[in-house]
MDTraj code that builds the backbone (N, CA, C; nanometers):
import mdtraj as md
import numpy as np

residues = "UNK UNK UNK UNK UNK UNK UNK UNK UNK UNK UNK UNK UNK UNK UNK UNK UNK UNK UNK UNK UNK UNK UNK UNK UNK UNK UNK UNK UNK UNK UNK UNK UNK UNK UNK UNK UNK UNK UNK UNK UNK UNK UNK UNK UNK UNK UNK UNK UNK UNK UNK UNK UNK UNK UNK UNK UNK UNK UNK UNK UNK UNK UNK UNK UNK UNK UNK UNK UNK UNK UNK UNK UNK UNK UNK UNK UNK UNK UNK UNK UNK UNK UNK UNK UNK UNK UNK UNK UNK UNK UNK UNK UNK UNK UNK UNK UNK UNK UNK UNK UNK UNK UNK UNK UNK UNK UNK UNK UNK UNK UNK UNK UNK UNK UNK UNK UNK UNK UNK UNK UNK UNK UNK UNK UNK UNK UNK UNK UNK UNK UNK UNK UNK UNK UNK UNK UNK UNK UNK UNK UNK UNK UNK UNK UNK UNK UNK UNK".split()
xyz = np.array([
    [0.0822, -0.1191, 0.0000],
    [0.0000, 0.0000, 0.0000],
    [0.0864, 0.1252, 0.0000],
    [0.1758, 0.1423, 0.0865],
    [0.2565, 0.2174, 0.1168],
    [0.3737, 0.2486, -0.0265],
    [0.3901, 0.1539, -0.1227],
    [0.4363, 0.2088, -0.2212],
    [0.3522, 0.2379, -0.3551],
    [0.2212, 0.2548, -0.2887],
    [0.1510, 0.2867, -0.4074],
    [0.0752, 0.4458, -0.4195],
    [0.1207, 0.4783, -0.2575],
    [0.0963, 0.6449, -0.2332],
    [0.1810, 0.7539, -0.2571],
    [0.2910, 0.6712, -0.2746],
    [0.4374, 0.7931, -0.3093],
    [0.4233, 0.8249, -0.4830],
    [0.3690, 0.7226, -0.5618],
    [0.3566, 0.7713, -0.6928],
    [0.2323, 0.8403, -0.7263],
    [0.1408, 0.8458, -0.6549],
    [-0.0295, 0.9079, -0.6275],
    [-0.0104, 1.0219, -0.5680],
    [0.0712, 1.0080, -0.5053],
    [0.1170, 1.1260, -0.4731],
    [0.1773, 1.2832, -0.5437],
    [0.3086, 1.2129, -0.5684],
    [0.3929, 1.2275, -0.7099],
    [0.3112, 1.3039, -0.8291],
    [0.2310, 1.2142, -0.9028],
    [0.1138, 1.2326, -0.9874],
    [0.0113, 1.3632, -0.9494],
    [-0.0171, 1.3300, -0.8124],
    [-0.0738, 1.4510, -0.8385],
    [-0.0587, 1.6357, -0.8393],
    [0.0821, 1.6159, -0.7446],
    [0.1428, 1.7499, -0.7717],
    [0.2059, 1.7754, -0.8600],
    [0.2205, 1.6695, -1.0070],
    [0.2577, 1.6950, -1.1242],
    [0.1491, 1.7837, -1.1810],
    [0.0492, 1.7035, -1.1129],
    [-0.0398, 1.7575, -1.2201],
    [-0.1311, 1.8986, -1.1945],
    [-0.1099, 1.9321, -1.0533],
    [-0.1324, 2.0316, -0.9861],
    [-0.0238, 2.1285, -1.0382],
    [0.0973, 2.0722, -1.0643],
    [0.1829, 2.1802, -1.0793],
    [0.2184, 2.1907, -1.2558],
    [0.0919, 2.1855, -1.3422],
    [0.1071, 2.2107, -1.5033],
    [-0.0151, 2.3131, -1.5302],
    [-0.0827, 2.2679, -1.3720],
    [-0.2021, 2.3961, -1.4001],
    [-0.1794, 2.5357, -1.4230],
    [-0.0955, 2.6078, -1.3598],
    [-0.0379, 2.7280, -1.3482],
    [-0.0438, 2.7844, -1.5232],
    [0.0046, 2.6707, -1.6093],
    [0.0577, 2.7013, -1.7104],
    [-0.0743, 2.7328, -1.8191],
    [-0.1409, 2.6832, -1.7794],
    [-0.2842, 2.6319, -1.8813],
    [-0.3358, 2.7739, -1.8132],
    [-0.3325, 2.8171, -1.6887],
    [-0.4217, 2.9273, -1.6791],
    [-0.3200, 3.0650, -1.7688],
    [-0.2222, 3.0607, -1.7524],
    [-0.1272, 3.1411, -1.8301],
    [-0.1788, 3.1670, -1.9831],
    [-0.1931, 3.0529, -2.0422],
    [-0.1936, 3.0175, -2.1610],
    [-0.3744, 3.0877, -2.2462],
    [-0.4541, 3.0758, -2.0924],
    [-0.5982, 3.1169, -2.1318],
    [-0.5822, 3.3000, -2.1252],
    [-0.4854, 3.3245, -2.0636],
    [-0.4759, 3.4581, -2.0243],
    [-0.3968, 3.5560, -2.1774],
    [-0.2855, 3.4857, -2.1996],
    [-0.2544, 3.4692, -2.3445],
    [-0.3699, 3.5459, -2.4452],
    [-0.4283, 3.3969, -2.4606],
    [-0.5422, 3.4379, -2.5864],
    [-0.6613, 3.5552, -2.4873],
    [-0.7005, 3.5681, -2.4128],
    [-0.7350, 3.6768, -2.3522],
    [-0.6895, 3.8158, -2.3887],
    [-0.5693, 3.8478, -2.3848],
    [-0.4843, 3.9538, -2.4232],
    [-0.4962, 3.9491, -2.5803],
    [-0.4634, 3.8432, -2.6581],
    [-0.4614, 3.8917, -2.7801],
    [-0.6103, 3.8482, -2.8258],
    [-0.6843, 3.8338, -2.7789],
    [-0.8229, 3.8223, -2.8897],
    [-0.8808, 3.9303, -2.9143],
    [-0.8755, 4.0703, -2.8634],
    [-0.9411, 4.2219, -2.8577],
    [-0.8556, 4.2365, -2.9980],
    [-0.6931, 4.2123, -2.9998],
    [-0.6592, 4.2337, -3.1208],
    [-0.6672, 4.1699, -3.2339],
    [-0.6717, 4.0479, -3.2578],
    [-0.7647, 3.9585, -3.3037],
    [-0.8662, 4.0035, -3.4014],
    [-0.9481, 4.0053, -3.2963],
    [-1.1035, 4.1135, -3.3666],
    [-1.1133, 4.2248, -3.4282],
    [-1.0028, 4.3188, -3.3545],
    [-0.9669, 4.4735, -3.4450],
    [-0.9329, 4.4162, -3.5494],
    [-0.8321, 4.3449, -3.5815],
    [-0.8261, 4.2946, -3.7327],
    [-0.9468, 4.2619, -3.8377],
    [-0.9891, 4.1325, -3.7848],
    [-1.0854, 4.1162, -3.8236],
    [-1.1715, 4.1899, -3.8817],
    [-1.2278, 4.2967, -3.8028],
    [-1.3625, 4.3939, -3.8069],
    [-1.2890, 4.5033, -3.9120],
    [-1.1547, 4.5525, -3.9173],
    [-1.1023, 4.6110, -3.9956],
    [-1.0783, 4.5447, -4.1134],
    [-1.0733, 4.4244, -4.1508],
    [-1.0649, 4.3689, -4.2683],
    [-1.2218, 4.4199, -4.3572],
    [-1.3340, 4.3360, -4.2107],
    [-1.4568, 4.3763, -4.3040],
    [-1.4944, 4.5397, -4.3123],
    [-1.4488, 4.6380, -4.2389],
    [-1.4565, 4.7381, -4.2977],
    [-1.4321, 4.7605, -4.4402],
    [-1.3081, 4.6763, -4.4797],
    [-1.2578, 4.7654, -4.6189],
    [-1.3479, 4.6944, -4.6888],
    [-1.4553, 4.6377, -4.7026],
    [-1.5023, 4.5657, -4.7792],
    [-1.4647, 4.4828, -4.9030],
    [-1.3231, 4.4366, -4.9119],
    [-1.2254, 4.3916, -5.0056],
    [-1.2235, 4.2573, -4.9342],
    [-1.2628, 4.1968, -5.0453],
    [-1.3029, 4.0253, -5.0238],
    [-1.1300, 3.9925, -5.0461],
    [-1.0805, 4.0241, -5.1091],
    [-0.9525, 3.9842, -5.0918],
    [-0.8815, 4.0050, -4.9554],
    [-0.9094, 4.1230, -4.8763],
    [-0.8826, 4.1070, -4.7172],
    [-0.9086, 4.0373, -4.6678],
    [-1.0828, 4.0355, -4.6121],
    [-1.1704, 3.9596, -4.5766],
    [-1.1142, 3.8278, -4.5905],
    [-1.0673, 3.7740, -4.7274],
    [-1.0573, 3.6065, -4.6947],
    [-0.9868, 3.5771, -4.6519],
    [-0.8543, 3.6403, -4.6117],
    [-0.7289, 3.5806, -4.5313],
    [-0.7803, 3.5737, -4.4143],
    [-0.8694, 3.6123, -4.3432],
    [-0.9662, 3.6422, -4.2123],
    [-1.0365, 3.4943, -4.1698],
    [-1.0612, 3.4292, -4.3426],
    [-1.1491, 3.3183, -4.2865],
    [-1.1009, 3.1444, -4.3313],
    [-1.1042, 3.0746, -4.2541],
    [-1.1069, 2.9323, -4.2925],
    [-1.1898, 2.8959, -4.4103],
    [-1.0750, 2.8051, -4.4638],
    [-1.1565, 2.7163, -4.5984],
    [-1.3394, 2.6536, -4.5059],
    [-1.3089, 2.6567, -4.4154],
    [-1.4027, 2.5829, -4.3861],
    [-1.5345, 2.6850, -4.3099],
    [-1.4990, 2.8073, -4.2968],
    [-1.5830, 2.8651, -4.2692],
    [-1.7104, 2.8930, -4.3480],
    [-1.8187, 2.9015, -4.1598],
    [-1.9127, 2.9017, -4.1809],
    [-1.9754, 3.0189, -4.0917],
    [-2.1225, 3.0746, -4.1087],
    [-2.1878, 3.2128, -4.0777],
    [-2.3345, 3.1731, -4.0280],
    [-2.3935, 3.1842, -3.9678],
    [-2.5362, 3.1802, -3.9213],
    [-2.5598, 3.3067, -3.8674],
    [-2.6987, 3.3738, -3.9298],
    [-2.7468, 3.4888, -3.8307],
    [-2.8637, 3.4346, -3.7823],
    [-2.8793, 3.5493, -3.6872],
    [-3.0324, 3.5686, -3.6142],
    [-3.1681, 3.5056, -3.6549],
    [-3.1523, 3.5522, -3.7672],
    [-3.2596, 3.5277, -3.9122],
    [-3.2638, 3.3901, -3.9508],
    [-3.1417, 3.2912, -3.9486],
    [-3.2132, 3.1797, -3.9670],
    [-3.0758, 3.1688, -4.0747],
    [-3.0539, 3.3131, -4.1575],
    [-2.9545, 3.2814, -4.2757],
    [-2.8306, 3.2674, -4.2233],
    [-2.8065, 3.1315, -4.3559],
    [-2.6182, 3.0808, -4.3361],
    [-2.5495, 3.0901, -4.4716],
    [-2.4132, 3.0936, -4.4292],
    [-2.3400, 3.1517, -4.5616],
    [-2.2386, 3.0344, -4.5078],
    [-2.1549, 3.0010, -4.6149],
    [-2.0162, 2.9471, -4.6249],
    [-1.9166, 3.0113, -4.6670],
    [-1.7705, 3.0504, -4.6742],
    [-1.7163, 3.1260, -4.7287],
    [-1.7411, 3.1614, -4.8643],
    [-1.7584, 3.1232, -4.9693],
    [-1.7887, 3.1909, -5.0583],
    [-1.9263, 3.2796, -5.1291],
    [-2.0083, 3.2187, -5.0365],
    [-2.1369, 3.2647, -5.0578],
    [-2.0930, 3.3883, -4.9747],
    [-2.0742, 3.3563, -4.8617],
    [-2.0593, 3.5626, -4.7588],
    [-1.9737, 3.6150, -4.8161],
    [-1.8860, 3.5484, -4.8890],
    [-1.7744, 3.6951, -4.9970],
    [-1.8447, 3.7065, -5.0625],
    [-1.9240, 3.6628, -5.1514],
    [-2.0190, 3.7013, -5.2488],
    [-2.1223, 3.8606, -5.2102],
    [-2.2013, 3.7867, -5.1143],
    [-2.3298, 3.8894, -5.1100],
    [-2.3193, 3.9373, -4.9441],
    [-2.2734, 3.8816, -4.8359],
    [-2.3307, 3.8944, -4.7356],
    [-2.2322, 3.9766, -4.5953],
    [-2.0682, 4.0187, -4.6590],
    [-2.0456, 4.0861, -4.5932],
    [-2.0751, 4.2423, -4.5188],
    [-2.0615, 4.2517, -4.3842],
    [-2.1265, 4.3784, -4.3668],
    [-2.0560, 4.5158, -4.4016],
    [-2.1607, 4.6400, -4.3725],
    [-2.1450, 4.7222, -4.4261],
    [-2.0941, 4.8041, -4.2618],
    [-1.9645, 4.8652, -4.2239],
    [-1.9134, 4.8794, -4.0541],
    [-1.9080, 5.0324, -4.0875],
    [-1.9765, 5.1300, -3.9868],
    [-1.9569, 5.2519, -4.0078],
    [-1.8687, 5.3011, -3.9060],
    [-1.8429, 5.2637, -3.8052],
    [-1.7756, 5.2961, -3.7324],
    [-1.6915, 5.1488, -3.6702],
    [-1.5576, 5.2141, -3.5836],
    [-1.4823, 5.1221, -3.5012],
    [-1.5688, 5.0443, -3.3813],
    [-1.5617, 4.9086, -3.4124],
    [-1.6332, 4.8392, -3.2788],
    [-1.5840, 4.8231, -3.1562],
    [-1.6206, 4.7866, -3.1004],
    [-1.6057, 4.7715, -2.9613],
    [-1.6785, 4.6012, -2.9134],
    [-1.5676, 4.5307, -2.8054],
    [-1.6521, 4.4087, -2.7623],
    [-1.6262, 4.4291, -2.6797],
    [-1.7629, 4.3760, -2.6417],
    [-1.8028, 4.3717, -2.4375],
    [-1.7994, 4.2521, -2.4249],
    [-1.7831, 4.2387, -2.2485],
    [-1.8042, 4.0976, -2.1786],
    [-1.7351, 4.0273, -2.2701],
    [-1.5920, 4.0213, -2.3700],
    [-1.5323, 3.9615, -2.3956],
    [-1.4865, 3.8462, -2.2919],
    [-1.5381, 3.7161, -2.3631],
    [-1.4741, 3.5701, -2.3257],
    [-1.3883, 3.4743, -2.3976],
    [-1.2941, 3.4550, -2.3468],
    [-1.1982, 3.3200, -2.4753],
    [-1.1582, 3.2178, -2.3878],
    [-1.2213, 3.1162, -2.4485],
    [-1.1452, 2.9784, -2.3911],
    [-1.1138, 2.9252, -2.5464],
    [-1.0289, 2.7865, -2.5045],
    [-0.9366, 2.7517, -2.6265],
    [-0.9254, 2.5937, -2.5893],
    [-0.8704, 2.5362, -2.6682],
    [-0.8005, 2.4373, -2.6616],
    [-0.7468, 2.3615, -2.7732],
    [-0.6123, 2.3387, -2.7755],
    [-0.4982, 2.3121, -2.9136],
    [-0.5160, 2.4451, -2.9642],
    [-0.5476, 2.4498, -3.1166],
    [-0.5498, 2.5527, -3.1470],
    [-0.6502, 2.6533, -3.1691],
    [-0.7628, 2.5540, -3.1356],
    [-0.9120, 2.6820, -3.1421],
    [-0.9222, 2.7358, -3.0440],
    [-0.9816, 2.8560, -3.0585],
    [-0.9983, 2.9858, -2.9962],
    [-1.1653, 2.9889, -3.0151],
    [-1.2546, 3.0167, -2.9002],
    [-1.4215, 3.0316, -2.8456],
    [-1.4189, 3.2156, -2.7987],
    [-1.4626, 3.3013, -2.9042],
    [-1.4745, 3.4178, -2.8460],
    [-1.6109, 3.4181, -2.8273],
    [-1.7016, 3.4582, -2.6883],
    [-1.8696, 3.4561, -2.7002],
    [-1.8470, 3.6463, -2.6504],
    [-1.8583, 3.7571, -2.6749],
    [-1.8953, 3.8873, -2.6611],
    [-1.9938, 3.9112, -2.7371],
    [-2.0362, 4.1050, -2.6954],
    [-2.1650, 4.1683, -2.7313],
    [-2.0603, 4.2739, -2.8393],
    [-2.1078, 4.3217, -2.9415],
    [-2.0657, 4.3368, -3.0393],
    [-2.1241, 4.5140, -3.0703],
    [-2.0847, 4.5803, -2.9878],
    [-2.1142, 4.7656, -2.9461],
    [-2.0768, 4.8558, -3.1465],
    [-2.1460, 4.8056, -3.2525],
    [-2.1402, 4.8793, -3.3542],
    [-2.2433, 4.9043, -3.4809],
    [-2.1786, 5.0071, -3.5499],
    [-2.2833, 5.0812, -3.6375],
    [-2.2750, 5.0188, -3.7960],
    [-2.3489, 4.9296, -3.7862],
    [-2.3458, 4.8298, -3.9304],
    [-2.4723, 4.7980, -3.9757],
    [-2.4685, 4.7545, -4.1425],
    [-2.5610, 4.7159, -4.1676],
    [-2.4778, 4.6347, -4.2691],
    [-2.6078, 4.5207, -4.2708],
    [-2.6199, 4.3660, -4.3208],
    [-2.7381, 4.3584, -4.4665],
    [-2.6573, 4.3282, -4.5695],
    [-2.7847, 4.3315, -4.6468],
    [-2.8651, 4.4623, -4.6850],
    [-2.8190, 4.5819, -4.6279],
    [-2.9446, 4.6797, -4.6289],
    [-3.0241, 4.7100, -4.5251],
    [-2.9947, 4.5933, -4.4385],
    [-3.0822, 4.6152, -4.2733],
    [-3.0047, 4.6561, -4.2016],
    [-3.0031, 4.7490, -4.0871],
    [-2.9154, 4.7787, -4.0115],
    [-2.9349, 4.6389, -3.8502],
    [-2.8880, 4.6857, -3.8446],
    [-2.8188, 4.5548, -3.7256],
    [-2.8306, 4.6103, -3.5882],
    [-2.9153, 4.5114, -3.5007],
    [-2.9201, 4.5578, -3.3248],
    [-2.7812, 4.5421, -3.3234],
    [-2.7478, 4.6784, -3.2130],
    [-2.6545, 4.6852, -3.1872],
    [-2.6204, 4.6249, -2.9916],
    [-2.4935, 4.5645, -2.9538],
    [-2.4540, 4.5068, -2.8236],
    [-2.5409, 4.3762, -2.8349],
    [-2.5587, 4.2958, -2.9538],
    [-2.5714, 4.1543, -2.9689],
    [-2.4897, 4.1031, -2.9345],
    [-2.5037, 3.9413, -2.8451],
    [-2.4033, 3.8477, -2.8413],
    [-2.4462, 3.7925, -2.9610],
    [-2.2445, 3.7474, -2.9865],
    [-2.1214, 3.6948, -3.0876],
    [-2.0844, 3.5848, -3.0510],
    [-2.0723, 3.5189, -3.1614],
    [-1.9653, 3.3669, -3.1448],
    [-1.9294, 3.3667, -3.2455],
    [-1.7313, 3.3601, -3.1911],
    [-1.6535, 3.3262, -3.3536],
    [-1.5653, 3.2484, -3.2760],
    [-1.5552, 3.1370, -3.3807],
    [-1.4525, 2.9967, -3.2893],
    [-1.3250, 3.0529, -3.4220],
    [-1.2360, 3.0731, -3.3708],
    [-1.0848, 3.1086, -3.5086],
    [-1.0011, 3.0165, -3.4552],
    [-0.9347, 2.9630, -3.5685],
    [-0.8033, 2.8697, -3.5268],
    [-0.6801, 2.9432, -3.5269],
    [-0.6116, 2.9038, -3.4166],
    [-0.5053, 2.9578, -3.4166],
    [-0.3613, 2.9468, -3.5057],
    [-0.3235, 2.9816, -3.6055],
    [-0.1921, 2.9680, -3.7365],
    [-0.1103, 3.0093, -3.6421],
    [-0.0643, 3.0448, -3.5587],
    [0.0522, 3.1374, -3.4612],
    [0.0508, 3.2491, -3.5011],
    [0.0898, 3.3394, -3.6045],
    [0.0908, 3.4366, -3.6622],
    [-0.0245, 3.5167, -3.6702],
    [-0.1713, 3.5133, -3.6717],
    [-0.3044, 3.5233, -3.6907],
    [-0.4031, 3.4367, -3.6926],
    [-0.5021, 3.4283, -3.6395],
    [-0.6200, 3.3622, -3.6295],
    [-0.7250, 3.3868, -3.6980],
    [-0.7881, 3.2899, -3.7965],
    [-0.8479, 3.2424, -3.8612],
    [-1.0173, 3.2102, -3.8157],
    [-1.1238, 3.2673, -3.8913],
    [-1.2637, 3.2586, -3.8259],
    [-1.2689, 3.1452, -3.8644],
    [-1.2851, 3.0157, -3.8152],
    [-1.4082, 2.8853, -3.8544],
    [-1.5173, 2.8756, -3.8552],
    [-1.5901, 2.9755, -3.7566],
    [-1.7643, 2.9715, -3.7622],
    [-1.8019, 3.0984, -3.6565],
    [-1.9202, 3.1394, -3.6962],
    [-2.0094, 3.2471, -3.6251],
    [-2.1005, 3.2632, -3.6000],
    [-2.1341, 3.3191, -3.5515],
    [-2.2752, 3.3118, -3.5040],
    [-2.3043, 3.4527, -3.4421],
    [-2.3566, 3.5193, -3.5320],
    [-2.4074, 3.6521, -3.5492],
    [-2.5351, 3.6550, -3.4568],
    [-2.5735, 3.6582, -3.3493],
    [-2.7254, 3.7064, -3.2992],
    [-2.8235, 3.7790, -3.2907],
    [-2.7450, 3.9245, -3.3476],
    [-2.8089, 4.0651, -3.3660],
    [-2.9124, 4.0727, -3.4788],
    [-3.0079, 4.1234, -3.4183],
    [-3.1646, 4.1044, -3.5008],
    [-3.1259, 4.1978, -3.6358],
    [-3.1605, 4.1879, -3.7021],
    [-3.1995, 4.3075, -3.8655],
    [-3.2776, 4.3587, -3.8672],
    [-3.2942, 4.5018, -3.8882],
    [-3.4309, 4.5969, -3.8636],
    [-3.5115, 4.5371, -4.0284],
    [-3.6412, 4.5294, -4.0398],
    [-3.7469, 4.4791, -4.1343],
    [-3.7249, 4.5748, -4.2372],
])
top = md.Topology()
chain = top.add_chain()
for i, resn in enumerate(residues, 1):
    res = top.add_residue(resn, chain, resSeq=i)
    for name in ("N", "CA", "C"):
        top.add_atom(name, md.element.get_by_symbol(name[0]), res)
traj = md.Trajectory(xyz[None], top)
């Protein structure tokens, strides 16, 4: 018995002592996801699909409020927005793990979608993978209603 508590032991202040690092690591993408998003939101300002796509995964995908979904080429097509001013995110949250990145914030700006203008301080979801260099949108989830 007695030599089966020194490695249970062992084990667990290993593993107590890797936590430190993982909270480090959430704090990390914390710090850089505000910049992150300035990118981002500045890409879709310029409205240049050639910006815009370095922004998004082959595999990206878009859902709004409304029900409508886009895939990357359909939202370069017709469905990027129209940003009148610099945004702002609230109640910014990021958790992660490997290389995806979970941003859920409220989204404080003056845009319109389609021709509709857009509730503004909607909660956001954009999951981006992390390249090291810049992060990449994989999916969203737009919540902000469209005025009729």
């Amino acid at each position: 018995m007695q030599s089966l508590i020194r490695p249970a032991v062992l084990a667990l202040f290993m593993a107590l002592a890797a936590t430190p690092g993982f909270g480090q690591q959430e704090t990390s993408w914390q710090q850089r996801a505000p910049h992150e998003l300035e990118k981002l939101f500045a890409a879709l300002a310029s409205g240049n699909t050639e910006t815009i796509e370095r922004h998004l995964a082959a595999e990206f995908q878009i859902v709004r409020s409304n029900g409508a979904t886009f895939d990357k080429a359909s939202y370069l097509q017709r469905s990027i927005p129209v940003i009148k001013n610099t945004p702002r995110f609230r109640n910014l949250k990021v958790t992660g793990q490997a290389d995806i990145r979970v941003l859920t914030f409220n989204l404080e700006v003056n845009e319109t979608i389609e021709g509709h203008t857009v509730e503004n301080l909607a909660p956001q979801l954009i999951v981006f993978r992390d390249l090291g260099d810049r992060w990449v949108v994989v999916a969203s989830a737009n919540l902000a209603k469209l005025s009729q």
